[in-house]
C-alpha positions in Angstrom: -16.9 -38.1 -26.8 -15.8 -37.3 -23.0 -16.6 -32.8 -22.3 -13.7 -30.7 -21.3 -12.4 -31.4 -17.9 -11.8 -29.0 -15.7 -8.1 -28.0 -15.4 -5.4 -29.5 -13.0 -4.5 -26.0 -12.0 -5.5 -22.4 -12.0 -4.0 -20.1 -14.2 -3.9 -16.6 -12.6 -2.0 -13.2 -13.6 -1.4 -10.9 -11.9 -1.0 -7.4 -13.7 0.8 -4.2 -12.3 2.4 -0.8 -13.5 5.7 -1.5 -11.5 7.2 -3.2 -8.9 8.7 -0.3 -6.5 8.8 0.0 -2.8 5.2 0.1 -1.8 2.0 -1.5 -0.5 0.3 -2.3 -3.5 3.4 -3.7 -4.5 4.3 -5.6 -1.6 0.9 -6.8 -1.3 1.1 -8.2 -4.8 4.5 -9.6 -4.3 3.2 -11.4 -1.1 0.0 -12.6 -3.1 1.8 -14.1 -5.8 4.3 -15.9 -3.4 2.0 -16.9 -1.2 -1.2 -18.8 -3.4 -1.3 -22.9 -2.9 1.4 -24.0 -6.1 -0.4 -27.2 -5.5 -3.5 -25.4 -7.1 -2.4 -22.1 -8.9 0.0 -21.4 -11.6 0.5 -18.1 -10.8 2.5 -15.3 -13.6 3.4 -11.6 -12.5 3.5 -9.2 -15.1 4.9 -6.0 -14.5 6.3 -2.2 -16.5 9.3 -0.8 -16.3 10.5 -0.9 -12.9 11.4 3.0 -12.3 11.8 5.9 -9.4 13.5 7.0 -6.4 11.5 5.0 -4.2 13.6 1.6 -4.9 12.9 -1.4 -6.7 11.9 -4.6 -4.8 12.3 -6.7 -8.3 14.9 -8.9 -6.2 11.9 -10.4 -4.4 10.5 -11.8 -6.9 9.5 -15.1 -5.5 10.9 -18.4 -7.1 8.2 -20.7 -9.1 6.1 -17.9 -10.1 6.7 -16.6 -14.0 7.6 -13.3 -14.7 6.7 -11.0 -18.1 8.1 -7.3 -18.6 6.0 -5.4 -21.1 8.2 -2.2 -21.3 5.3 0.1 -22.4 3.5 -0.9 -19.3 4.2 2.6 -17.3 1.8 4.6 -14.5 1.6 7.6 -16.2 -1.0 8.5 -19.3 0.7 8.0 -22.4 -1.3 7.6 -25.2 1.5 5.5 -27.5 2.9 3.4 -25.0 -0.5 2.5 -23.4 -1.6 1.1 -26.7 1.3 -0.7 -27.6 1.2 -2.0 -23.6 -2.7 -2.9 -24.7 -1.8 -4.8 -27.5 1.0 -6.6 -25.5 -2.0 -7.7 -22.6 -3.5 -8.7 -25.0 -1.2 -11.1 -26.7 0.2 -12.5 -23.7 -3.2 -12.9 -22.1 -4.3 -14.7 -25.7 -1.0 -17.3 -25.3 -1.4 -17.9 -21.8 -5.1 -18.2 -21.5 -5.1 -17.4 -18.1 -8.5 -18.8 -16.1 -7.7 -15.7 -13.9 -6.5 -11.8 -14.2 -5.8 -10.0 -10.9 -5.3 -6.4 -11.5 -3.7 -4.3 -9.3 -3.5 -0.2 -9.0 -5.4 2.1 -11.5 -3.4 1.9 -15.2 -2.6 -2.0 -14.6 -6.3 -2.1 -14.0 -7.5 -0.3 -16.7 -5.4 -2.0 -19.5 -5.5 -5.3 -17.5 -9.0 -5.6 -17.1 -9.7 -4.5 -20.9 -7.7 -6.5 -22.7 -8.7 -9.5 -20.1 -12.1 -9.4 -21.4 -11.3 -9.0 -25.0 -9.6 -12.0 -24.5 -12.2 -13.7 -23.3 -10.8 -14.9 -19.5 -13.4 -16.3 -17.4 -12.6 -14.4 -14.1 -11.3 -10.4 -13.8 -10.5 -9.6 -10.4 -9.3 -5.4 -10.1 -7.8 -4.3 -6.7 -7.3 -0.8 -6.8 -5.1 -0.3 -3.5 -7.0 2.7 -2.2 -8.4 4.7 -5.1 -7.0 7.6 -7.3 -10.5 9.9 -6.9 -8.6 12.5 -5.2 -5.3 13.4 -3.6 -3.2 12.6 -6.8 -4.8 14.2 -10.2 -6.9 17.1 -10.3 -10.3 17.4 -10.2 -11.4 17.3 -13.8 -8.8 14.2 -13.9 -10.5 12.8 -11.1 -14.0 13.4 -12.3 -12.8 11.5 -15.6 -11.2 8.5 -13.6 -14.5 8.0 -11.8 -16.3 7.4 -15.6 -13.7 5.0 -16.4 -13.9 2.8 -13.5 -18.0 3.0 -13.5 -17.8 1.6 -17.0 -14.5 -0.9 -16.4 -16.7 -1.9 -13.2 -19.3 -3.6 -15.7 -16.4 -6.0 -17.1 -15.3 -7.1 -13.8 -16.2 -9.8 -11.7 -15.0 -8.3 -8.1 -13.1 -5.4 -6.8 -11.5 -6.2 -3.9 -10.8 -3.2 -1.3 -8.3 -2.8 1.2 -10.5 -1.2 4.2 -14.8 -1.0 4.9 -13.8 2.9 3.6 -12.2 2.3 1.1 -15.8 0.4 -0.3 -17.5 3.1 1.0 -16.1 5.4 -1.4 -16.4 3.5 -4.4 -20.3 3.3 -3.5 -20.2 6.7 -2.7 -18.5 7.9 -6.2 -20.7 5.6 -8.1 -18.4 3.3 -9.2 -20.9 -0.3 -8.9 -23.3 -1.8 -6.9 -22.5 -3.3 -3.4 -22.2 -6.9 -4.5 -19.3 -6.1 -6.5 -17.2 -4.8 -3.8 -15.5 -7.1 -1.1 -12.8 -5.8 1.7 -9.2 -8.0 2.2 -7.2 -6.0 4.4 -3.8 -5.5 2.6 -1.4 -8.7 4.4 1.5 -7.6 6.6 4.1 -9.9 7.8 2.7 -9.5 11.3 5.8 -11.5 13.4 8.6 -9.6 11.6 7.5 -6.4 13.5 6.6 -8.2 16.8 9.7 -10.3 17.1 12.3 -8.2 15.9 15.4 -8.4 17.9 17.5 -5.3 18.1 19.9 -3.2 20.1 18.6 -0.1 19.9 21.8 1.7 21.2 23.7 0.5 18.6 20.9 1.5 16.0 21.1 4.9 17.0 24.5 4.9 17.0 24.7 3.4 13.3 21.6 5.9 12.4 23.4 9.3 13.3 20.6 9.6 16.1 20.9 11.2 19.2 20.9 9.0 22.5 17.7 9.3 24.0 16.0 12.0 22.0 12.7 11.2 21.3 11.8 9.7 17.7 9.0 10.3 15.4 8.9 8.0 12.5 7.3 8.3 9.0 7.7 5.2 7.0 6.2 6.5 3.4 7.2 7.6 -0.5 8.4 11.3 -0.3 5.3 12.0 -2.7 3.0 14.8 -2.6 -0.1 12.4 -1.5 1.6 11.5 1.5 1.5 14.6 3.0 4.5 14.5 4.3 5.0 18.2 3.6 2.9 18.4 6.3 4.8 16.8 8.9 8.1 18.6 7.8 5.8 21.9 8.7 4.6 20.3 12.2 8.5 20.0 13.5 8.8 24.0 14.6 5.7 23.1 16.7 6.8 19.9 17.9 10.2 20.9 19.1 8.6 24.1 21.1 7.1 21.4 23.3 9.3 18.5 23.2 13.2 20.3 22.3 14.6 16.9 22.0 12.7 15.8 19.6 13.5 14.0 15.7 11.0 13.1 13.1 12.9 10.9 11.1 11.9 10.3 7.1 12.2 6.2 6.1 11.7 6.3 2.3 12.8 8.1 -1.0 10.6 9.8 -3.6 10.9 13.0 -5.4 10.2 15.4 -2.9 13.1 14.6 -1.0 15.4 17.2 -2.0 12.4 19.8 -1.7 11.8 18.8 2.3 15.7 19.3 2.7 15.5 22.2 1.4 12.9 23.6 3.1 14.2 21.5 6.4 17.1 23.9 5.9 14.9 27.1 5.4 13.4 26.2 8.9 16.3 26.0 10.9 15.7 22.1 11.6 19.3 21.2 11.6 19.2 18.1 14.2 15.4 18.0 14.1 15.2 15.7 10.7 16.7 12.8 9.6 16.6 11.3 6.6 17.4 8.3 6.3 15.9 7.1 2.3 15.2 3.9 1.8 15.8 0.9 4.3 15.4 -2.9 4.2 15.4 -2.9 8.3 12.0 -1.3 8.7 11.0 -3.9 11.2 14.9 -3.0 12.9 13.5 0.5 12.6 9.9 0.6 13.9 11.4 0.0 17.9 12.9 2.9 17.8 10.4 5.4 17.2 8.2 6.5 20.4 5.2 7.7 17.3 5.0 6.8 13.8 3.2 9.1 11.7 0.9 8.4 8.2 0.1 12.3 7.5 -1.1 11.3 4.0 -3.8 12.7 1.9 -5.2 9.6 0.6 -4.4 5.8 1.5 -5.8 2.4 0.6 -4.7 1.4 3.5 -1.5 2.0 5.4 0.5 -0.8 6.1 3.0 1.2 8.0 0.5 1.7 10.2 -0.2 -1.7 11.0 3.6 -2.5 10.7 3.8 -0.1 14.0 1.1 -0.8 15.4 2.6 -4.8 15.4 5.7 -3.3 16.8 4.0 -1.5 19.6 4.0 1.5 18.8 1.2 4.2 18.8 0.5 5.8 15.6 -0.9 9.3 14.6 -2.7 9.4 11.4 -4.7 11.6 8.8 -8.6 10.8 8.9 -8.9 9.6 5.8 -9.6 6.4 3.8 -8.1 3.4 5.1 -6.0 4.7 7.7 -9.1 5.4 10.3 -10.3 1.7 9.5 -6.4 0.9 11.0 -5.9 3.8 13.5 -8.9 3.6 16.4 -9.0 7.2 17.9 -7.7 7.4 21.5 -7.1 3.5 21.1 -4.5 2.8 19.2 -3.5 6.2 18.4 -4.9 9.1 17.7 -6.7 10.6 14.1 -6.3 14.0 12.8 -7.6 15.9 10.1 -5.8 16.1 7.1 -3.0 18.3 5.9 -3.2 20.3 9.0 0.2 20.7 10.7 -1.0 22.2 14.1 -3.4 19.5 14.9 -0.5 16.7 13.9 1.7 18.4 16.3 -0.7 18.3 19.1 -1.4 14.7 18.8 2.3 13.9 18.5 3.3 16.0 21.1 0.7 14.2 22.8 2.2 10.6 22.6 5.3 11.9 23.3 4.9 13.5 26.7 2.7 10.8 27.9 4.8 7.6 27.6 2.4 5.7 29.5 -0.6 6.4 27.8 1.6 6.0 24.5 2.6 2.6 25.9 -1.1 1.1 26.8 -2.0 2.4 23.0 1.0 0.7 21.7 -0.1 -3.0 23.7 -3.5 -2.4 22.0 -2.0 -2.0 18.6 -0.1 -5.3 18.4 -3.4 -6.7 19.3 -5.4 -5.3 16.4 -2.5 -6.1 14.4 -2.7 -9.7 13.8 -6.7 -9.3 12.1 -3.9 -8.1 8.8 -1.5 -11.4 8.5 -0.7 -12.7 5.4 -2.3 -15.5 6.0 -5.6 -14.3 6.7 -5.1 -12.4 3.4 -4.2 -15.3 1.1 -7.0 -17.5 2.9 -9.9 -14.9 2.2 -8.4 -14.3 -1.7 -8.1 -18.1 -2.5 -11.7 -18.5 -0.7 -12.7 -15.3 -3.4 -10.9 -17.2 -6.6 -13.0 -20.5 -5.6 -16.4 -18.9 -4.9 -15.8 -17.2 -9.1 -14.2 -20.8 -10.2 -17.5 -22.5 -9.0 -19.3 -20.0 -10.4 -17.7 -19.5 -14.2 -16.5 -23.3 -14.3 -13.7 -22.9 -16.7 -12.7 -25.5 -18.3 -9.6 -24.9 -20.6 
């Protein structure tokens, strides 16, 4: 009798928690759009789609198949994650997928559990930056990095976003070097290049000020973006440059806390916000800075969304931000959750337009090295190098 042949196509899932506004969700959303149909048969399985910072569930990309499993949510929660478990498992059992892409820290530790109970061949986890500090505390933390150091032994490759990224798994212990591998996060690269706009008539629609000078910050109004920071850096700002608007692009749960303090401050004029936006390419020529203040990042793909628009960006020194943001290049890299030294590079930017400019020609050059393209080549190239390898056959 003839042996098993080898399967017309792939079977891949790809797990996560939820499917807001955000990078790990974009870049899945972009992943599962984007991989050969002529080769993959790709299903996105998602939670409960739920928060302020806006859902992007109406792009989810025709031909790929879609499962809810309503348990599936980002916060511990013993009952739910279970049941959630036991659903993975079950769907993962009917499906027998060849592959299970995980993506962010719960979809990856239920994902990649119940993927190996069920036997599939291939367990790829991206964790999208990592959750080792900046969002739990540090007995939280401390507990997160045992569970990923034992999860790490039941999966085939962890892909990171940035070289630092890796270098803080190593560091923390989490596996040896073989099974980490860095695919920048993809970024529709032309969108921010080519965007055509009147940027009057922008203003004009935005409530801004002609001519003032604009400081974006494209991000989740979330404590580990640190954009309680920037809020604090305005005062300082303005006493240089009086003009002078940070504008807020994004929603979250902190919002009405920044107004209030906004308020508190005496900022009247110097904030905007503006919540969430689907013209963020329409949005990115208008600032003369945009700012990623955060705490922790995977990788910052506002940051290479400005830098594609030309624009210089000032950014916390840590994880994959200061693999995106060269120092005196491109922009310039601060330390973290310090207002005064944020203030002093955005001042910086903004009273030197020409030096902002050159930094901002650079940018759209290191931009392209993140297409989607490149992305979706180097994670098919990663799929067929563990294909060859397991040879599945079902």
């Amino acid at each position: 009798m003839p042996g098993p042949t080898v399967p017309s196509k792939i079977r891949v899932a790809h797990v996560i928690t939820r499917l807001v506004l955000g990078g790990a969700q974009e870049n899945t959303l972009l992943t599962a759009a984007r991989l050969d149909r002529s080769k993959y048969e790709v299903t996105l399985i998602s939670g409960p789609t739920a928060g302020p910072e806006g859902s992007l569930e109406d792009r989810l990309p025709p031909g790929v198949a879609f499962e809810r499993i309503p348990e599936l949510v980002r916060h511990p929660h013993p009952a739910k994650d279970l049941a959630a478990a036991g659903r993975l498992y079950a769907l993962t059992r009917r499906d027998r997928y060849h592959i299970v892409h995980t993506h962010t820290t719960k979809a990856g530790i239920l994902g990649r559990l119940t993927a190996r109970l069920a036997h599939v061949p291939i367990v790829i986890h991206t964790p999208h930056g990592h959750a080792f500090h900046g969002y739990i505390n540090r007995s939280g933390s401390e507990a997160l990095r045992h569970v990923e150091r034992w999860l790490a032994r039941w999966t085939d490759q962890i892909v990171c976003l940035t070289e630092a990224e890796r270098q803080d798994h190593l560091r923390f212990g989490v596996g040896p070097n073989e099974l980490f591998t860095v695919i920048h996060s993809g970024v529709d690269v032309d969108r921010f290049q080519n965007a055509q706009v009147d940027l009057g008539a922008k203003r004009r629609e935005l409530g801004l000020r002609p001519g003032a000078p604009l400081v974006g910050c494209v991000a989740r109004l979330v404590p580990v973006k640190g954009v309680d920071c920037l809020l604090e850096a305005v005062p300082m700002i303005r006493s240089s440059v009086p003009a002078a608007t940070v504008v807020f692009v994004g929603d979250g749960p902190m919002r009405p806390r920044l107004e209030e303090r906004a308020r508190l401050l005496g900022l009247n004029g110097a904030v905007a916000f503006l919540g969430l936006r689907r013209d963020v390419p329409e949005l990115m020529p208008l600032f003369d800075v945009v700012v990623l203040p955060s705490l922790n990042e995977g990788m910052g793909r506002a940051a290479v969304e400005a830098l594609a628009a030309g624009r210089p960006v000032v950014g916390s020194r840590v994880s994959g931000i200061q693999d995106i943001v060269t120092d005196e290049e491109t922009g310039f890299l601060v330390p973290p959750a310090d207002p005064s030294a944020l203030a002093r590079a955005i001042v910086r930017c903004l009273t030197d337009p020409a030096g902002a400019s050159a930094m901002g020609r650079k940018g759209q050059t290191a931009a392209q090295a993140y297409s989607v393209d490149r992305m979706i080549d180097k994670i098919e190239r990663l799929y067929a190098h563990w294909l060859e390898i397991k040879k599945p056959k079902h």
